[in-house]
Structure formats: C-alpha cells, structure tokens
Backbone as CSV, one residue per row, in Angstrom:
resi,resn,N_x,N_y,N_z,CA_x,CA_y,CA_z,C_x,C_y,C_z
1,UNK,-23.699,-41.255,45.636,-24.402,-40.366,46.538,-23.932,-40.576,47.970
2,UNK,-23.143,-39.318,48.384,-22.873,-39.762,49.863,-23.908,-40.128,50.783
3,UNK,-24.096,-38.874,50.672,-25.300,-38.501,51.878,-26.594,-38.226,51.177
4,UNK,-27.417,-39.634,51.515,-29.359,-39.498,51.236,-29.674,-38.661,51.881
5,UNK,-29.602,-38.297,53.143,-30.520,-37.751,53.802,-30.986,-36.328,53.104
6,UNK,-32.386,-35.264,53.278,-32.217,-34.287,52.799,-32.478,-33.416,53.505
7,UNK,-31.529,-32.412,53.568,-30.613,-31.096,54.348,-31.644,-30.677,53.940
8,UNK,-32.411,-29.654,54.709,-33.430,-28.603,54.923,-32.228,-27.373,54.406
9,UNK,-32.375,-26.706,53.648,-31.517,-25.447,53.110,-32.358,-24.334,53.887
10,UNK,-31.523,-23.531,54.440,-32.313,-21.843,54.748,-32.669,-21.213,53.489
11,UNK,-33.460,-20.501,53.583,-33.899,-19.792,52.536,-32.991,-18.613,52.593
12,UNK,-32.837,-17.613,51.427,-31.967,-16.955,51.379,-32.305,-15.337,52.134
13,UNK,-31.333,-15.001,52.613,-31.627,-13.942,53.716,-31.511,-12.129,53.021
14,UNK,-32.720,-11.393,53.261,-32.039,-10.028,52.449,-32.033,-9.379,53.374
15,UNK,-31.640,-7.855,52.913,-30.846,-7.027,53.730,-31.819,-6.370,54.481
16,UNK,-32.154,-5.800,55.224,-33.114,-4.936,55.762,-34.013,-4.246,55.510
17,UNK,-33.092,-3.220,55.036,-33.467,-2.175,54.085,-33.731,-1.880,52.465
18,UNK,-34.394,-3.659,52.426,-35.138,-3.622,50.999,-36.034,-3.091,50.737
19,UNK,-36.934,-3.493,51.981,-38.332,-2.691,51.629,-38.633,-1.385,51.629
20,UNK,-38.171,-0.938,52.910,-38.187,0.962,52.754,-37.594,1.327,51.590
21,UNK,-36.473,0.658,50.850,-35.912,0.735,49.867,-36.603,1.156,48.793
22,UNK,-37.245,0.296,48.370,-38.399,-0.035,47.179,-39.380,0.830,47.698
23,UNK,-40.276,1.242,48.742,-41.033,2.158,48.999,-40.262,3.328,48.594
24,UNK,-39.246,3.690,48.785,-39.050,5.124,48.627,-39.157,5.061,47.192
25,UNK,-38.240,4.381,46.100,-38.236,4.223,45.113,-39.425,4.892,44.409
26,UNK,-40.552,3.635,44.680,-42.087,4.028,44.008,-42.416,5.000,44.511
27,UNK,-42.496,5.775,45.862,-43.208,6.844,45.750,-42.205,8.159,45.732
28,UNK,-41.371,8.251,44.904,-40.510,8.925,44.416,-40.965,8.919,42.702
29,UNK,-41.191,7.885,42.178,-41.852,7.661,40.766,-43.031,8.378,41.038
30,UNK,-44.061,7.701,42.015,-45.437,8.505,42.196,-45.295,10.071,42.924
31,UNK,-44.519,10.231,42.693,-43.796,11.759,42.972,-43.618,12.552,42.038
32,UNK,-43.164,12.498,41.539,-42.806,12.533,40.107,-43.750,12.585,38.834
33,UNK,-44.143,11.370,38.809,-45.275,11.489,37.896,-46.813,12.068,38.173
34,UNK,-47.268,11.897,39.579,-47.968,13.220,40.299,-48.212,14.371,40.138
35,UNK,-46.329,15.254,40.758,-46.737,16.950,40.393,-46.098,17.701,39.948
36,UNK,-44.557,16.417,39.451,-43.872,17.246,38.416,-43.781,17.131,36.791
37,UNK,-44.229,16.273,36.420,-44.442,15.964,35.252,-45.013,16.697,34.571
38,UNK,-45.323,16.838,33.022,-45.659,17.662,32.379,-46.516,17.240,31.128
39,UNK,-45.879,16.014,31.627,-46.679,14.687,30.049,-47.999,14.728,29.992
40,UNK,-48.744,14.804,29.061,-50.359,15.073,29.092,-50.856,13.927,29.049
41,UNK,-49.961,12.368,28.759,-50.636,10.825,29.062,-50.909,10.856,30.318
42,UNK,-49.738,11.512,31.288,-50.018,11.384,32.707,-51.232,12.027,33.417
43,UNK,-51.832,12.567,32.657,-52.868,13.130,33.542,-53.894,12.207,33.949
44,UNK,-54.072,11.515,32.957,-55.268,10.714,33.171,-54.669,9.758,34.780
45,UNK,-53.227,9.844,35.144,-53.180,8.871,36.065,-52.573,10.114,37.735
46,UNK,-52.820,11.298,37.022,-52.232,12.019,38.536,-52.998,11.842,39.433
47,UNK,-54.139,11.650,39.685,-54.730,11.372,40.732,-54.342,10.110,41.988
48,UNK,-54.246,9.134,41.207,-52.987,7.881,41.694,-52.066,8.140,41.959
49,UNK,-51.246,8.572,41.280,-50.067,8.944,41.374,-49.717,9.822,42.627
50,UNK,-50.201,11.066,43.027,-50.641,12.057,44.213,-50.747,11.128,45.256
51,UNK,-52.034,10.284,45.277,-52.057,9.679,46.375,-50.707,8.592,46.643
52,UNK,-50.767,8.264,45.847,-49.138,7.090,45.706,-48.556,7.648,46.698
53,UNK,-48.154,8.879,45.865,-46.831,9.659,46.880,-46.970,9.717,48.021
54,UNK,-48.045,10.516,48.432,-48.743,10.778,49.844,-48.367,9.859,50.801
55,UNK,-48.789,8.256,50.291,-49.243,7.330,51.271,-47.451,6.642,51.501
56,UNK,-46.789,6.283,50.181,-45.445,5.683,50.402,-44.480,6.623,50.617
57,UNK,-43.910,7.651,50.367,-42.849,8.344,51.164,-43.303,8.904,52.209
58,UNK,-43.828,8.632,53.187,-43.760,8.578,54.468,-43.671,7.244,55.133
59,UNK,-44.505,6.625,54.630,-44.200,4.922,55.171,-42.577,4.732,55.313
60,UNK,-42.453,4.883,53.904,-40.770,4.709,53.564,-39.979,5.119,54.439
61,UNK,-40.243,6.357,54.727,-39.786,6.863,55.723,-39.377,6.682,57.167
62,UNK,-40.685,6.248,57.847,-41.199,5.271,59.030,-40.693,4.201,59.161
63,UNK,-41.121,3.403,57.836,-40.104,2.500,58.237,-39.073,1.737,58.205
64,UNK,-37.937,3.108,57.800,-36.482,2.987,57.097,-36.281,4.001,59.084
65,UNK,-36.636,4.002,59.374,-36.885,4.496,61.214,-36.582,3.637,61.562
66,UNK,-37.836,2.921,61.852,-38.311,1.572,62.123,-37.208,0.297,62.652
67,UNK,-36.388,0.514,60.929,-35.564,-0.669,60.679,-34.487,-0.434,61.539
68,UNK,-34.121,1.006,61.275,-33.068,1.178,61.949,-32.598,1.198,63.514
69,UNK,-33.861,1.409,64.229,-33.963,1.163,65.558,-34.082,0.043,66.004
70,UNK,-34.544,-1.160,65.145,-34.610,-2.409,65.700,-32.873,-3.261,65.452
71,UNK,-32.475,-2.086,63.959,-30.696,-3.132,64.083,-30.016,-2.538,65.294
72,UNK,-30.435,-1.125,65.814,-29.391,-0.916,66.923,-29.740,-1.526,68.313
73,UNK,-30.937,-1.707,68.258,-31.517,-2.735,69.821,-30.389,-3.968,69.580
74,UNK,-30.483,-4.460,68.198,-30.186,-6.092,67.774,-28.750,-6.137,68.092
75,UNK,-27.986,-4.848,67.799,-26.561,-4.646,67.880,-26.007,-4.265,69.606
76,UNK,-26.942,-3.790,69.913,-26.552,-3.239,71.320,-26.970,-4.704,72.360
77,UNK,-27.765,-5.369,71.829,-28.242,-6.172,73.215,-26.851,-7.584,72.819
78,UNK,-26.503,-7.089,71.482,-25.477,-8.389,71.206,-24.104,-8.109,71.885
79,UNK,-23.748,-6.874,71.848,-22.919,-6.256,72.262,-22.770,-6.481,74.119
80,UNK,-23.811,-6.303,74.674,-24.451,-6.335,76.058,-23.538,-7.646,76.603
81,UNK,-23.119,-8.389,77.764,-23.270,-9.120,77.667,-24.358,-10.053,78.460
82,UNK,-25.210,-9.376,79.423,-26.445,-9.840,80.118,-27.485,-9.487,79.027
83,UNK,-27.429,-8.499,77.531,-29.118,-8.176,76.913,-29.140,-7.427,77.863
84,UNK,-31.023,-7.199,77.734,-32.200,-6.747,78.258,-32.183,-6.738,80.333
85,UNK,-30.438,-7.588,80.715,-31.132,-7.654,82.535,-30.876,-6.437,82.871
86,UNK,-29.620,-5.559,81.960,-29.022,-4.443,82.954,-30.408,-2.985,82.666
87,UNK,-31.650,-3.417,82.056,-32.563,-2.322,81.974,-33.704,-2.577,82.857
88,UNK,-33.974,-3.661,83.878,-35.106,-4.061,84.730,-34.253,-3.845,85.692
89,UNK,-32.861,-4.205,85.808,-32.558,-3.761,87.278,-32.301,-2.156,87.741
90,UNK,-32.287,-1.412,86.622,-32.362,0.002,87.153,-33.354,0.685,87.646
C-alpha cells in the first residue's frame, strides 16, 4: 500500500441538461397518455396524466431556459477577463 492516506474522491459530475431532460421526457409520456391515447386502461389514469402534462412540459421548458442562460453567463464571465467588473463600471 503506497499511500494510507484517504483521497476524498469528487462525486461524479452530470451534464446539465439532465433534468429538463427527464422532465420533458415524462411529460411527453403524460402527454400522451392524457389526450392522445385511445387505450380504455388509460382512462382510469387521464386525469393524472392531463395534469402531469400541464405541470412538466412547461417546467421542462423553463428550465431547459433556465439552464441555458446560466451556461452562457458561466461561459461569458470565463471568457471575460475581469467577470462581472466591466458591468458595474458602465
């Protein structure tokens, strides 16, 4: 054993756009199974389903926005080389 000591590992990093990801996903399913479907099991669950949709493809939406405005702040202030000074001194 070289080295006792124990290295704190980072936890593993995901991409951004997982979560809006997966929101759109499901309320694309709850889309679907909502008000286009035709299956007569599904009825008993369109009511869920309706609202599903309602509430996650717009979130999804928002905040696949969201994400994207905070990587171009993240990209632009990296890019910058003062950041955030050259917007207080104007």
């Amino acid at each position: 054993m070289p080295n006792n000591k124990k290295e704190k590992i980072a936890p593993p990093e995901i991409g951004p756009y997982v979560f809006p990801t997966l929101l759109l996903i499901f309320g694309l399913w709850c889309f679907y199974d909502g008000w286009l479907t035709s299956d007569p099991a599904m009825k008993e669950h369109l009511l869920l389903n309706r609202i599903g949709s309602i509430i996650l493809l717009p979130w999804a939406i928002i905040d696949f926005i969201r994400t994207r405005k905070i990587n171009r702040a993240d990209k632009l202030s990296a890019t910058s080389p003062n950041g955030s000074d050259n917007e207080r001194k104007s």
